[in-house]
C-alpha positions, 0 to 999 in steps of 0.5 A: 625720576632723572627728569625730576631731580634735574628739575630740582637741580635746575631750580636751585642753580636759577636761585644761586644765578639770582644771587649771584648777579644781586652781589654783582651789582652789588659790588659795582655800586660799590666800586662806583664810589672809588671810579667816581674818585679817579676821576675827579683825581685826574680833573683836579691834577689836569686844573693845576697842571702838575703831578705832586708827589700827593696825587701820584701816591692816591692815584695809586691807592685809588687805582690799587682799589679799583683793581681788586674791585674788579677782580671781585666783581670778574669773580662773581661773574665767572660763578655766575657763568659756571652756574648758566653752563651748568643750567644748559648741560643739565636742560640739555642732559633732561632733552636727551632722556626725554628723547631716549624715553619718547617724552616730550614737552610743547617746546621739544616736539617729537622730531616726525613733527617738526617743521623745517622753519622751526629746526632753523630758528632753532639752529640760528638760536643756538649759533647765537647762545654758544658761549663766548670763552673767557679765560684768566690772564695768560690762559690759552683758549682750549680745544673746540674753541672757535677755530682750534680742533678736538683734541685727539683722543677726544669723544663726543658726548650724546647730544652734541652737535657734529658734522657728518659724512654720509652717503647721500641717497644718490651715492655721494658723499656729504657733510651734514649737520647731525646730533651724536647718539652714541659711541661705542668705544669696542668699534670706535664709532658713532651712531649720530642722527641727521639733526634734519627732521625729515631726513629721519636717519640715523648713521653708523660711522668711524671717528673719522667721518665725525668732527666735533663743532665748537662749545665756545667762540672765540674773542677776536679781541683776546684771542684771534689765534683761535680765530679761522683766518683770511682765504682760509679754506673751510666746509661752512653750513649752507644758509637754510640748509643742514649740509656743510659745503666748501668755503673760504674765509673772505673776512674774519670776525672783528668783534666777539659778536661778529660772524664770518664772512665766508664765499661759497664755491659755486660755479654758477659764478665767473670766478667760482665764488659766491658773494660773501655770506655771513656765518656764525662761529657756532657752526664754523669748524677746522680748513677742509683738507685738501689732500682729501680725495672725495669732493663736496659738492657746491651749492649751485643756486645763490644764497637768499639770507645769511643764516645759521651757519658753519664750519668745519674742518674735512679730514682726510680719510683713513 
């Protein structure tokens, strides 16, 4: 029934982002009119070479109309994507009924049947989908946005995507990229599933061996606080792997479209570094605490591609 009723959800909120970009391009047909003014404004003060007092008080009117215009249409747009956060919590909300209940459709397959190629389009692409943050004048980007950490009191939800230490099958330690099931707040634990389909495992662990992975990029252009910064030591997601190994920031992004360059530690290296590598701000998380006494290994053979990548900041162990 669930599954029903978010379908219908689904369905009208897809009808309301239909109309919702009808009025956007709406509201900049309108406002083209006023631009196209602007600018023949400025072309008739340029072929005169003077500002009258008549030009600068319909400048003003103009430039007044053009700013309430794009208040109007930035308004629009906003709705629109509240109604696409919306559309993609509620799919995500339907995939995790589906799995607690054993159903699947062609697209979700069960996870035993999963390849490995397709789990990586399937991270790539969500690296690629995370939403950029977009916040009013004078807003401060918030929690798990790009580079800034979960606030402390702060628990993932079923379904989000973290980094995870677990011990590996040799007895050591590492960070992996996995999917929260649960949290019971009476142990402070989560049970989170190892997001790699032929791990097949699912790990009891303390908060502490838990960090969240960013909701939102940040804009290099609006918002380079948020951003990791240069030699800035990190775990980052190994291309066409599933575990997180230590990095450095060689280059951040410029762009909001831009991934991080990043530089592996690997001592097959002289200087101890691979090449840079590019890394998506999905899977970038917090600088790796070096006060933390178990080492992550570094990956010993060279990259073949940037990918899907990730980083995240290690916590010290309690």
């Amino acid at each position: 029934m669930a599954l029903v009723s978010a379908d219908s959800r689904i369905a009208e909120l897809l009808t309301e982002l239909h109309q919702l970009i009808k009025q956007t391009q709406e509201e900049r047909s309108r406002s083209e009119h006023n631009l196209v003014n602007i600018q023949k404004t400025h072309e008739r003060m340029q072929t005169e070479n003077k500002i009258s007092p008549y030009y600068r008080t319909k400048l003003r009117g103009l430039y007044t109309t053009a700013k309430a215009d794009a208040e109007a249409e930035c308004n629009i747009l906003r709705k629109a994507l509240d109604k696409i956060a919306e559309i993609k919590s509620l799919l995500e909300e339907r995939r995790i009924a589906a799995k607690i209940a054993g159903l699947y459709n062609d697209s979700e397959p069960p996870r035993k049947t999963m390849r490995r190629g397709v789990l990586m389009t399937l991270l790539q692409q969500s690296a690629m989908t995370l939403p950029l943050w977009i916040g009013k004048p004078g807003d401060k980007p918030p929690p798990l946005c790009g580079a800034i950490p979960a606030s402390g009191d702060y628990v993932a939800r079923p379904g989000d995507k973290v980094a995870a230490r677990v011990k590996a099958v040799d007895g050591d330690e590492q960070w992996i990229l996995a999917e929260v099931v649960s949290y019971s707040h009476a142990t402070n634990k989560y049970e989170v599933d190892d997001i790699d389909e032929e791990g097949k495992e699912r790990h009891t662990l303390s908060r502490r061996r838990v960090i969240p992975l960013p909701q939102w990029k940040a804009n290099p252009e609006t918002d380079p606080e948020a951003l990791f910064q240069k030699e800035q030591l990190v775990l980052a997601l190994y291309p066409q792997t599933t575990c997180f190994y230590r990095a450095l920031i060689h280059a951040p992004p410029q762009r909001p479209q831009d991934d991080y360059s990043v530089l592996f530690e690997d001592t097959s290296y002289a200087d101890g570094y691979s090449p840079p590598l590019n890394v998506a701000q999905r899977q970038h998380r917090t600088p790796a605490g070096a006060e933390d006494p178990t080492s992550v290994p570094s990956p010993h053979s060279s990259p073949q591609a940037s990918s899907s990548l990730g980083l995240a900041k290690e916590e010290p162990e309690a």
